[in-house]
N, C-alpha and C positions, 0 to 999 in steps of 0.2 A: 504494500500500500504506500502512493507517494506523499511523503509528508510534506503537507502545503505551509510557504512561507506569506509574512506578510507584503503586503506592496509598499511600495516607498511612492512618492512625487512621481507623477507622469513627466515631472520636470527635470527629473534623475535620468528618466531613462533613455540610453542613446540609442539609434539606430545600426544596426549588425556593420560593421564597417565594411567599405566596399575595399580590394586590392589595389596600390598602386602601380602592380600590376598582374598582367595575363598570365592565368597558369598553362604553362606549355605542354603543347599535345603532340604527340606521334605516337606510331605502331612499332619501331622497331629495335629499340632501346632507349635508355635514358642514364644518367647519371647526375644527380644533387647533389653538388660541394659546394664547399663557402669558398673557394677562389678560381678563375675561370679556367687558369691554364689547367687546374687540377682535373675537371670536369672533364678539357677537351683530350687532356690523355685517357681517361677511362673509357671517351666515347672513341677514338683512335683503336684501340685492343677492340672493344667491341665490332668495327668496322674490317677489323683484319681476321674478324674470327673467333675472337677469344670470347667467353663467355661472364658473366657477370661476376665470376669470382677473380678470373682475371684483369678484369677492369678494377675490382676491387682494391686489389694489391698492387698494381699499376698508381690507382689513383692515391692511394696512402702514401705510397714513395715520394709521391710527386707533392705532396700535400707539407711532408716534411721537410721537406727544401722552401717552399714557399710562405710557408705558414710555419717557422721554426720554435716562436714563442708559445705555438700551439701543442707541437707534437713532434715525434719524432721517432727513431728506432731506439733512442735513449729511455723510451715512455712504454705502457702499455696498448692494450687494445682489447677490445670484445666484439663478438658479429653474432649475427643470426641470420642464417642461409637456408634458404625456400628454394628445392630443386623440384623442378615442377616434372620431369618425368617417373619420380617415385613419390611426387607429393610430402615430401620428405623436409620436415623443420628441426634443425639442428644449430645447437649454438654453443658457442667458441668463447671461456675464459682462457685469455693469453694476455691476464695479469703476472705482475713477478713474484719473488718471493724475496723476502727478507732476507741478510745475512745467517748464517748459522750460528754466528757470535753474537748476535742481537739480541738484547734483552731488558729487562725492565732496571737491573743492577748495573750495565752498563751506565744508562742514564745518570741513575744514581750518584754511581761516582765521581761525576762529574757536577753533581749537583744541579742538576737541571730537572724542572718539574712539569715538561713539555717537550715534546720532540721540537727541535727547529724547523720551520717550512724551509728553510733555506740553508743551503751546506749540504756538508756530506753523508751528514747524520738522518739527512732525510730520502737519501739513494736505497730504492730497492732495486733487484737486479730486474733489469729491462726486458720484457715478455713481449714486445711488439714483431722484433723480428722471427721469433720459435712459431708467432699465431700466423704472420703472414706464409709461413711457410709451409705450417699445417695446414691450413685452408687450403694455399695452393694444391697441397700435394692429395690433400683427399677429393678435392671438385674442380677442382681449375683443369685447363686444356694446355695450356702453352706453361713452358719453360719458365725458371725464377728470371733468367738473363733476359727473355724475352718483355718478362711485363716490369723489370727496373731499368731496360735500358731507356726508356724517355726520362725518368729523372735523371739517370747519368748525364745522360747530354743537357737536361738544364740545371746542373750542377757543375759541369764543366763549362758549358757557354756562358751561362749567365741567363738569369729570367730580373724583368721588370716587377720590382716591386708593388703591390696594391698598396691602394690608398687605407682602408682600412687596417690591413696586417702592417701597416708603416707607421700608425700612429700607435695600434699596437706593440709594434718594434722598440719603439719610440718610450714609450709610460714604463715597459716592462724590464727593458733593459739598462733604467737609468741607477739600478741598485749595485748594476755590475761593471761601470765604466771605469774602475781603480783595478778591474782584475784582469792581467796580464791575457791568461789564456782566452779569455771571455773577446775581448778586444781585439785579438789575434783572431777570431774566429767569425765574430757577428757585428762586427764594427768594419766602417769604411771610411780612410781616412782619420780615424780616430772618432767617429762618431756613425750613430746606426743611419742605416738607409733612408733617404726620404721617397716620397712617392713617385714612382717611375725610375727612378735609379735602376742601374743594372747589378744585381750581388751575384757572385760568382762563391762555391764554393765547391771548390775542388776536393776539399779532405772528406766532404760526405760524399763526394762521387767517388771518391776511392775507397771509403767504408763500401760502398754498393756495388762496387765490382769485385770486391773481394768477397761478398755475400753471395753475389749471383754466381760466380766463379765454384766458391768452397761448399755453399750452403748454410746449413747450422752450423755444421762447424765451425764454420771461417768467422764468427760472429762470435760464439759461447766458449769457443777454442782457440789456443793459437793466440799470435801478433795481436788481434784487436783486444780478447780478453786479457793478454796481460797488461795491454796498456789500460785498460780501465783501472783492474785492480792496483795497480802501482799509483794509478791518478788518488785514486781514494784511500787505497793506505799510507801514501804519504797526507793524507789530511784526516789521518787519526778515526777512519772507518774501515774496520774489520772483514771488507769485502776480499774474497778469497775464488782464486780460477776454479774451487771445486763449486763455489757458491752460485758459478754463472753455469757450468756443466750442467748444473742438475735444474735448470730452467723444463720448462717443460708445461704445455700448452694441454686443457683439458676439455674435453668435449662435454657437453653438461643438457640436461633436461631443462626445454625452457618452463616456465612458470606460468599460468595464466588464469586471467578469470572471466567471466559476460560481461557487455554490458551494452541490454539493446538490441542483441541480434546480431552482435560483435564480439568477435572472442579475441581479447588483448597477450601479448605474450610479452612478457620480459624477461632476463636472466634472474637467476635466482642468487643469492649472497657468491660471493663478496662484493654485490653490486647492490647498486638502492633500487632497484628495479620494483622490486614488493611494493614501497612506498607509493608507486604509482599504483599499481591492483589494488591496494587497499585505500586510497582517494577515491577509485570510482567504484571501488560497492558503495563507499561510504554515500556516496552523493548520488547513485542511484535510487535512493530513496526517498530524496526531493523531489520536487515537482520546479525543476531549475527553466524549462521554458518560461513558466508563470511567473519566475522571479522576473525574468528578462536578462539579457545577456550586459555582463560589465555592470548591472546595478549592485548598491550597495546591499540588498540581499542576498545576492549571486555568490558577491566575492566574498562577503564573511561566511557564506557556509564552507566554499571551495578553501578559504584561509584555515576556518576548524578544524577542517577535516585535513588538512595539512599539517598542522601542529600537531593531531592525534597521531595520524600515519607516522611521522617523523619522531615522536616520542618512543615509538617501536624500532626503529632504524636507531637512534640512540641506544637503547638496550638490548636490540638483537644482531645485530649488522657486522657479519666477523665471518671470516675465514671458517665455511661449514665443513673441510677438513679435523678443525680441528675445536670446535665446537658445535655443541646440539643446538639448534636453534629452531624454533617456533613458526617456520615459514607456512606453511601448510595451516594453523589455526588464523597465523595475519594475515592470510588472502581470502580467508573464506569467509563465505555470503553471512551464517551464523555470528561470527566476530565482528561483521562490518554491521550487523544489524545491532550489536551491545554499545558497541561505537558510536554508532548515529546517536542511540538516545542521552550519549553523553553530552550534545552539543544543543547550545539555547539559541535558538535563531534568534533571538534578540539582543544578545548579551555575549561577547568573547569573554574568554575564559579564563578564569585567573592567573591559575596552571594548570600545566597539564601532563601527563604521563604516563607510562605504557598501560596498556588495557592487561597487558603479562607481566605478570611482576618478576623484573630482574634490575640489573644494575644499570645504571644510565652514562653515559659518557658525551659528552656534548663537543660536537668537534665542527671547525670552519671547513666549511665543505667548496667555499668558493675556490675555481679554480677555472682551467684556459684548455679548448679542448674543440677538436675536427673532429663531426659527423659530415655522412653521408650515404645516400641511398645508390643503389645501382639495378637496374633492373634491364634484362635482355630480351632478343626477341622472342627466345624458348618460353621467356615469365617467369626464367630462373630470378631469384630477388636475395639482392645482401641489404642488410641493415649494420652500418660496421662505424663503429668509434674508436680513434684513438688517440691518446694525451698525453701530456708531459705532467698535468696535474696543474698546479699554476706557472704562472709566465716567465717562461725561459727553465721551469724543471726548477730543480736543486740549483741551477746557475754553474752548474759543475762539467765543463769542457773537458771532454778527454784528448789532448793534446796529439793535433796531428790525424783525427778522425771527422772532425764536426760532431762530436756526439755532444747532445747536451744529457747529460741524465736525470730523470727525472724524479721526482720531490714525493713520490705518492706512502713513503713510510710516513709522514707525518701526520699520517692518517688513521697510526694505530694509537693507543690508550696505555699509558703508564700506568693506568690501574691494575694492580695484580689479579684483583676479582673482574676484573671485566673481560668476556670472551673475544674483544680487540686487540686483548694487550700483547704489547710487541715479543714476540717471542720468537726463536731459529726457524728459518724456512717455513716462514707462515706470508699467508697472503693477506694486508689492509684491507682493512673499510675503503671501497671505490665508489666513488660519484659517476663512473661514465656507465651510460645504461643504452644501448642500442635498441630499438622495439620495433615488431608489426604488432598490425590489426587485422583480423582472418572477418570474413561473410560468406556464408554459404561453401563453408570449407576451403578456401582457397584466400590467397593475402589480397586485402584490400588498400591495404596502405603501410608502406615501409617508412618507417621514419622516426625523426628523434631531434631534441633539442640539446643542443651544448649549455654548458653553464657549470659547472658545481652542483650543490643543491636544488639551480631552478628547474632540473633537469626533469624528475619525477613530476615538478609543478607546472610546467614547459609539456612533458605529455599529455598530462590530463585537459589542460586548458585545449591544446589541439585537438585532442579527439573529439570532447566536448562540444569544440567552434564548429566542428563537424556533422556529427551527431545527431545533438540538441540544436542548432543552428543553423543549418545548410549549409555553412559553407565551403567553400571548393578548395583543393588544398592548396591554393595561393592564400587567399584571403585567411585561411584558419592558419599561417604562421605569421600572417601581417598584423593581425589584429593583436591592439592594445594590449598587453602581459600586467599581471600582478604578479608578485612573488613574496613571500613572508620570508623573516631570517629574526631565529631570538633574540640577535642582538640588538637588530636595524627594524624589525616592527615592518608593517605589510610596504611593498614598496609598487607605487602605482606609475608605470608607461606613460607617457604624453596621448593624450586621445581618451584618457578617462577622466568622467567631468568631475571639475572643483564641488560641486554638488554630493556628488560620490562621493569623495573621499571627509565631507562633511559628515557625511552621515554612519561613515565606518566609526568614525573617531566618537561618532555619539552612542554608538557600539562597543566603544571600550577599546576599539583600536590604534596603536600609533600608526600613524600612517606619514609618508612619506613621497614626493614626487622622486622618479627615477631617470635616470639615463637610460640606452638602451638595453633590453634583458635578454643575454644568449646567443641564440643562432640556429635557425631550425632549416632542416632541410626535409624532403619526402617524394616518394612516387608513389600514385593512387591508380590503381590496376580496375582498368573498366573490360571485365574479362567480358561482358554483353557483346561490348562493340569494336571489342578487338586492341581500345586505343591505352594508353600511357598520359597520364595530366603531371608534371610534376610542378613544385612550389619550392622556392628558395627562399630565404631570409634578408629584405634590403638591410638587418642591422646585421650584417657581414657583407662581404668582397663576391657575396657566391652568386651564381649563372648554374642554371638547367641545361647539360647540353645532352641534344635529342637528334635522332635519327627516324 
């Protein structure tokens, strides 16, 4: 039964926004990334033959040269891959693992009551390159040389920087303009790229031919991992060449629940993917048309049900290796129903906390990170993310490779009771969540928003705008975003009215005007009529390219 809210001002409430622009249509493939040249090598592999996995891993390579503050083979990555001649949905943690020597008395000793986000302390070993290779090796058609050599060449030639990944360039790297290898690496002329600049970087085209060349090995073994480990043990982290051997990429059951007539899938822990399932049972039980879309109804229920969802991601969210965790009671329709009644559509909540009782650990989830969709003419479909965590990783150049490594340990929990806490060859708490949406048995929509935390909040809102709203998968990533964060209180998009945010705060909410939220990209499978619609995000550098 849908629980009905009250109505606000007819003066409150806005009209569905319209796209600034067209969502692009073809039959024969497609490709969504946030920067163009990244797209036009995915749709290249596709044109030569290669099938959507190999555009995949094409287009990540390429993505990490271009978009370096974002991602890299120094970072991890996750996919969810739809092969449509066995109808077959399979998904890819090709997160890292912690040191062996990592642990909570480490910290300790050092007197430190937080991992650093930044340093070496916060390097786990890098799981990007092990996942694109697995993937390749189990669905892909062409060769690893085949789908790295376009970034080779614009890592040797030189690619024109985006405007957006430049101002990016620009905010992220100014923490690290004192450190020698940093400078040597992603500085030009002593200073970062501006927009349209040409950056060349040759030491990650030669990291990528010694991968396409060697394979894993040539990556986890050998020349490049010693230079890693030597980079980080000389700066007092206990990373060890057996620590990067025993990398290793897992195939994993995705997770999902209804909603509507749609069946959602996310990954299951070490990702927040759950948080998203458990938003929309939760608000499956509203009557959210009748709020109307973006009113100050809409978003304090969607905001509740985020703090709730998120209160269980606080105390369950950890490495299922190596803790039992509750996944299966937090996505179900049962739990989302005890859930709902915890929330007062009138009134936010004072506090809030897990509907399961265990330990809480409350961690900054913001962080810098490339999604992207890919889908072929077969209807084969990747959903694939991958990150350095925040901007520029740890900031930790491994000298004479372009690796930046990235920062995703600071993600685990010094608490000794917490199923987070950092321990040997365990996998963090990760923010990056790849997802489809299935109808009538087959994917409807591959897609997914970048962000940190607004990431689970970024999928709901799109499916939602979807959904509940009609709209077409341009408009459902253009439109207005909110996002909640315990510290910062709801944060509201330019295009939601002053109105609105009046009337949250009379709800009991901090609210806040925002800058741009994320990055969403997607392809929507109209298997009826044969065609492909896909939607990019204008708050990134990215372009749909379509065949």
């Amino acid at each position: 039964m849908l629980i009905a809210t009250s109505c606000i001002a007819a003066a409150d409430v806005r009209p569905i926004p319209t796209a600034g622009r067209s969502a692009v249509a073809a039959r024969n493939g497609m490709v969504a990334a946030s920067q163009p040249l990244a797209s036009q090598v995915g749709l290249r592999i596709l044109q030569e033959g290669g099938n959507a996995v190999d555009a995949a891993i094409a287009t990540a390579a390429t993505l990490a040269l271009v978009a370096p503050m974002m991602t890299g083979p120094g970072g991890d990555m996750f996919a969810l891959v739809y092969m449509a001649e066995t109808g077959q949905l399979a998904g890819l943690n090709g997160s890292g693992f912690s040191p062996a020597a990592a642990n909570v008395d480490f910290f300790k000793r050092r007197k430190l009551d937080h991992i650093p986000a930044k340093g070496p302390f916060s390097v786990t070993v890098p799981g990007a390159v092990d996942g694109w290779i697995t993937l390749l090796e189990r669905f892909g058609t062409m060769s690893l040389e085949q789908v790295l050599e376009p970034a080779i060449q614009y890592g040797e030639q030189g690619f024109p920087v985006s405007e957006i990944f430049a101002e990016n360039w620009a905010s992220n790297s100014s923490s690290y303009k004192d450190d020698p290898e940093f400078v040597k690496a992603y500085y030009t002329d002593g200073n970062p790229p501006k927009h349209g600049d040409v950056f060349v970087n040759k030491p990650l085209a030669w990291t990528y031919r010694q991968i396409a060349r060697g394979g894993r090995d040539a990556f986890y073994k050998g020349e490049i991992a010693r230079r890693i480990v030597q980079r980080l043990n000389g700066l007092d982290w206990p990373m060890t060449e057996a620590d990067l051997a025993y990398q290793h990429s897992d195939w994993v059951e995705p997770i999902s629940t209804t909603y509507k007539g749609h069946r959602i899938y996310e990954l299951p822990p070490n990702g927040q993917g759950m948080a998203a399932l458990e938003m929309l049972n939760i608000l499956e039980g509203f009557d959210l048309q009748a709020a109307g879309h973006n009113t100050a109804d809409y978003l304090h229920l969607f905001v509740e049900a985020k703090r709730l969802a998120f209160a269980d991601l606080g105390a369950w969210l950890a490495d299922p290796a190596r803790a039992r965790l509750p996944v299966q009671t937090l996505i179900s329709k049962d739990y989302a129903r005890r859930q709902r009644e915890r929330i007062d559509p009138a009134h936010a909540a004072e506090s809030v906390d897990s509907g399961v009782k265990g330990p809480v650990h409350w961690l900054d989830g913001s962080g810098d990170t490339v999604y992207f969709s890919v889908v072929d003419k077969d209807r084969n479909a990747v959903s694939f993310i991958n990150s350095l965590f925040q901007g520029f990783g740890s900031g930790v150049v491994v000298p004479g490779t372009g690796l930046l490594l990235q920062d995703r340990g600071a993600l685990f929990s010094l608490d000794p009771q917490h199923p987070n806490r950092i321990e040997g060859r365990k996998r963090p708490y990760h923010t990056i969540i790849p997802a489809m949406a299935f109808k009538g048995g087959k994917p409807w929509l591959s897609f997914g928003v970048m962000g940190g935390d607004l990431q689970p909040q970024g999928h709901v809102q799109v499916l939602l705008n979807m959904i509940e709203f009609g709209m077409n998968v341009q408009e459902a990533g253009e439109a207005p975003r909110a996002s909640h964060s315990d510290g910062g209180g709801v944060g509201l998009e330019k295009g939601i009215s002053p109105q609105v945010a009046a009337e949250l705060m009379r709800k009991g909410h901090s609210v806040k005007t925002s800058g741009p939220m994320g990055g969403y990209q997607a392809v929507h499978i109209d298997w009826e009529r044969g065609v492909l619609f896909g939607g990019t995000d204008p708050r990134k550098d990215g372009t749909v390219a379509a065949w």
